[in-house]
C-alpha positions as CSV (number, residue, x, y, z in Angstrom):
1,X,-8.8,-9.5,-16.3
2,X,-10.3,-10.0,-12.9
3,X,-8.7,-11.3,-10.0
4,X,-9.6,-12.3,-7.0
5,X,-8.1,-11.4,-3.3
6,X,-8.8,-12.4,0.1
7,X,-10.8,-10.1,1.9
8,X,-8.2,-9.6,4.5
9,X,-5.9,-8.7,1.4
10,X,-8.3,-5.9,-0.2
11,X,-7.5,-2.1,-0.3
12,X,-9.4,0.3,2.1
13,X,-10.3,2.5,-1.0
14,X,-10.3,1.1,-4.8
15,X,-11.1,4.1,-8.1
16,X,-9.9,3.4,-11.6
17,X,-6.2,4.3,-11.2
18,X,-5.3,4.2,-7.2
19,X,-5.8,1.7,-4.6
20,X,-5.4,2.8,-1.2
21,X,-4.9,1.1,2.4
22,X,-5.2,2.7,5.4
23,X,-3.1,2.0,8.2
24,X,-3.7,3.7,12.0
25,X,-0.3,2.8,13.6
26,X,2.1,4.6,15.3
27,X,4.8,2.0,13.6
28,X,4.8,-0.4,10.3
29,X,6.5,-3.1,8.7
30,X,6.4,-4.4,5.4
31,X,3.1,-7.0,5.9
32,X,2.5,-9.7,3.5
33,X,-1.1,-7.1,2.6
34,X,1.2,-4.7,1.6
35,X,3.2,-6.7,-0.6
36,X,0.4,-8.7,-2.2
37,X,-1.6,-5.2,-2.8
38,X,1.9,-3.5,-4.4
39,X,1.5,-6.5,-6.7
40,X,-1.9,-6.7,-7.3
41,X,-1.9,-2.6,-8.2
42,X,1.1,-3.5,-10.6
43,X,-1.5,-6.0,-12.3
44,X,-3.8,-3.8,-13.2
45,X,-1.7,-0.6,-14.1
46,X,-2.8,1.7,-10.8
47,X,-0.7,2.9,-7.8
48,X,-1.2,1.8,-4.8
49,X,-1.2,4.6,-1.5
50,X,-0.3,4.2,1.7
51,X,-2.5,6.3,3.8
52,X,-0.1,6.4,7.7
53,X,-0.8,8.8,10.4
54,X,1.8,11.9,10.3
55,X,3.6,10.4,13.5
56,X,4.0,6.6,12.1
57,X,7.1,5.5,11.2
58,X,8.4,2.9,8.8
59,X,10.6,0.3,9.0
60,X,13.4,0.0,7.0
61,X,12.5,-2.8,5.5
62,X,9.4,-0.8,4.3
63,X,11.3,2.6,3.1
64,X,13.7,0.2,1.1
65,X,10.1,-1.4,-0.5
66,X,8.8,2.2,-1.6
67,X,12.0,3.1,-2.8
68,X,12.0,0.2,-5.1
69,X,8.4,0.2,-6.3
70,X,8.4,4.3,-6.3
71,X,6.3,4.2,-9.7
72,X,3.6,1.8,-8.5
73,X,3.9,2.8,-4.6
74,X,3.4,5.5,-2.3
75,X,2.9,6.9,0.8
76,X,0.4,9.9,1.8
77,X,0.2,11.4,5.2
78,X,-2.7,12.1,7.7
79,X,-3.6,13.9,10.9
């Protein structure tokens, strides 16, 4: 199965198991991309990462996301 997303809706970086988005903010919220990516990775069995700068930080809104969706959802750290 094949579907479709807006291009303002696609992951940064797609392989065969992990999609991953890359944010470059000092602070995020839980976006409607975000959401509609989580489900999208769910779909098609992968995990979706969550590429941040080391000094961004999350919303609480967001943390309570990734604690739900731990399996499917995660967050990786960069300089």
């Amino acid at each position: 199965m094949t579907s479709k997303l807006p291009e303002t809706l696609k992951a940064d970086i797609v392989t065969s198991t992990h999609m991953y988005l890359i944010k470059h903010v000092s602070f995020l919220r839980l976006t409607h991309q975000i959401k509609m990516l989580l489900c999208h990775a769910y779909i098609q069995k992968k995990t979706l990462t969550l590429i941040i700068p080391t000094h961004c930080r999350l919303s609480n809104e967001l943390i309570d996301f990734l604690n739900l969706h731990s399996s499917t959802f995660k967050t990786q750290e960069q300089l």
